[in-house]
C-alpha positions in Angstrom: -111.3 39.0 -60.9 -110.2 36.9 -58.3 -111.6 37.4 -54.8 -109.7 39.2 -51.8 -109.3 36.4 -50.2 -107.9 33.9 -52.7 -105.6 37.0 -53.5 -104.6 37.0 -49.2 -103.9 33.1 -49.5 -101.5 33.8 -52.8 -100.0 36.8 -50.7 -99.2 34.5 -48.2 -97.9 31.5 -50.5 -95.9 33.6 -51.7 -94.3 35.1 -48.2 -93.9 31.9 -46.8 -91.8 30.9 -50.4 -89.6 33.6 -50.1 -88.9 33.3 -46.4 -87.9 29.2 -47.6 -85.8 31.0 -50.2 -84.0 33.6 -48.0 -83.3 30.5 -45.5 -81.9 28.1 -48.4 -78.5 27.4 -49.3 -80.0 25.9 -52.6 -83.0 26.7 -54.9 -83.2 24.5 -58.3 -85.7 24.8 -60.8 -86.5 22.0 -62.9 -88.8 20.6 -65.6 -90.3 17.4 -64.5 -92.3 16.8 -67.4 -92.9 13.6 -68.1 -92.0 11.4 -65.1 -94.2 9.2 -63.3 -95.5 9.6 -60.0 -93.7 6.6 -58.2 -90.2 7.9 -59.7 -90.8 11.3 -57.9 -92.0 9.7 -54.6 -88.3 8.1 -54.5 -86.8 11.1 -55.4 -88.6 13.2 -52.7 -87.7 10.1 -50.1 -83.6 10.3 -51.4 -84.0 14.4 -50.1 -85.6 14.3 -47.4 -82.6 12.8 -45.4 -80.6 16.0 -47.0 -83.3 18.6 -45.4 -84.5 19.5 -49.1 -88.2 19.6 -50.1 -89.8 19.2 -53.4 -92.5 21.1 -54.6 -94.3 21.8 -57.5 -95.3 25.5 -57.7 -97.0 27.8 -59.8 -94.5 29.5 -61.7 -95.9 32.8 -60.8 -96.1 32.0 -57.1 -92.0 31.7 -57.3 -91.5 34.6 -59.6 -93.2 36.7 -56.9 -91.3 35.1 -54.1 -87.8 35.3 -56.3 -88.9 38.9 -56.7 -89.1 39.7 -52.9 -86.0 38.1 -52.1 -84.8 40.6 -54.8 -83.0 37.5 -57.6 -83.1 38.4 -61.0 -82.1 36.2 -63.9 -84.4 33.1 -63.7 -87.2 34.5 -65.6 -86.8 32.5 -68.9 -86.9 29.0 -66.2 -90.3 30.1 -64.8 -91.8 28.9 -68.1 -94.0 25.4 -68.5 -93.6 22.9 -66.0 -91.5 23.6 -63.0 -90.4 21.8 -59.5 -88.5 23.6 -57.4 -86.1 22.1 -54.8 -85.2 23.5 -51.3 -82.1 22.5 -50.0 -81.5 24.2 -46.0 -78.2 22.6 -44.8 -76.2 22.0 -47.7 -76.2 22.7 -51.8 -74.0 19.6 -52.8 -75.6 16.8 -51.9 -79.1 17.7 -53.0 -77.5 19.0 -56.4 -75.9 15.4 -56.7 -79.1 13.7 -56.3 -81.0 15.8 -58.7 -78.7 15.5 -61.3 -77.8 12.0 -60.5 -81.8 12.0 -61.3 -81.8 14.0 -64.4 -79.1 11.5 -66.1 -81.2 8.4 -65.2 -84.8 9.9 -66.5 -84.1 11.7 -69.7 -87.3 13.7 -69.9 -86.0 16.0 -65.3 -84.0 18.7 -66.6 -82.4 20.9 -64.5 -83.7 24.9 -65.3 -81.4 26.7 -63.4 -80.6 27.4 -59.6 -80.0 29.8 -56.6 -76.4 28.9 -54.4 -76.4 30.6 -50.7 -78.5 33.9 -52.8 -76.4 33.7 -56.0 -78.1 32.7 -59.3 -76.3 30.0 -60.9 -75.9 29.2 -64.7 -77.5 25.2 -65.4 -73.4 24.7 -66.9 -72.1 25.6 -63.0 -74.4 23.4 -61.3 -73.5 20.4 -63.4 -70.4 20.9 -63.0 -70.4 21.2 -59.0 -72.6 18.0 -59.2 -70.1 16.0 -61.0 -67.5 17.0 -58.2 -66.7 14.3 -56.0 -67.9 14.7 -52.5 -66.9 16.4 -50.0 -64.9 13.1 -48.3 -64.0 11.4 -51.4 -62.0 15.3 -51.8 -60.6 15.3 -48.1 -59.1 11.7 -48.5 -57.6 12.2 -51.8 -55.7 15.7 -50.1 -54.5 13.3 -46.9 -53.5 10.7 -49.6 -51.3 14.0 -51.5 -50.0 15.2 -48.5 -49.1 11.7 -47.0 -47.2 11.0 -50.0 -45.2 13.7 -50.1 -44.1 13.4 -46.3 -43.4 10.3 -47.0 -41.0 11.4 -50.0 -39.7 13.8 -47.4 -38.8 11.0 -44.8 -37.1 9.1 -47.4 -35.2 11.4 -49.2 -34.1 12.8 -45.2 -33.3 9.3 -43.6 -31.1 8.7 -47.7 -29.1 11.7 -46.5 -28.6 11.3 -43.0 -26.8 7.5 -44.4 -25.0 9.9 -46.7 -24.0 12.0 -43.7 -22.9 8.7 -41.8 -21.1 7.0 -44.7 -19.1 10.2 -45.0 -17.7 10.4 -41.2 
């Protein structure tokens, strides 16, 4: 039986986790079996400048922290290897970069993940990652509306000529 104070040092890994977890907007699971150890240094440096950290974890250390931030549904993830990502001022950018990640090393899967205390299906958060960003979205809505004031100039100024040619 393990002694009281290795079981103290879990209890406190796993307070600490869950405090990470209540203060995340994203938690990802992921299996990163079978990369190298340079290809994860460069993935750690790429989220750093997005406020995420990447950890490896024992699985039961982070089904004890899910469990006192009270999320259910990511017990089937918690199974061989597992990373687990931390994202604290935003879930897109960090979710790009993992699976942007994941489609260049076959072996990084993404498990499953937590959005702003929501557990999310693997299928959603490919599909968010594949969304363009944020300004990519903004530009292409400017674009829309600027076209269609533009339309509305036209078509205005074409029958105020009308209105001219008639008097």
């Amino acid at each position: 039986m393990a002694s009281e104070k290795i079981l103290n040092q879990k209890k406190k890994e796993v307070e600490e986790l869950a405090e990470k977890f209540k203060k995340a907007k994203l938690v990802l699971l992921t299996d990163y079996k079978g990369i190298n150890v340079e290809d994860v240094t460069k993935l750690r440096a790429s989220l750093r400048t997005t406020d995420t950290e990447y950890k490896v974890i024992k699985n039961n250390i982070t089904r004890r922290a899910l469990e006192v931030c009270n999320v259910e549904g990511l017990e089937e993830q918690l199974l061989g290897t597992t990373a687990v990502i931390i994202g604290y001022e935003d879930y897109l950018e960090p979710l790009k970069a993992i699976y942007k990640y994941s489609k260049d090393n076959e072996f990084y899967k993404i498990k499953g993940g937590i959005i702003e205390g929501k557990v999310v299906p693997v299928e959603e958060l490919i599909t968010l990652a594949k969304l363009p960003s944020r300004e990519t979205l903004i530009a292409q809505l400017a674009g829309a509306l600027l076209g269609n004031i533009s339309k509305l100039a036209v078509a205005l100024s074409e029958v105020a000529k009308q209105k001219v040619e008639q008097n």
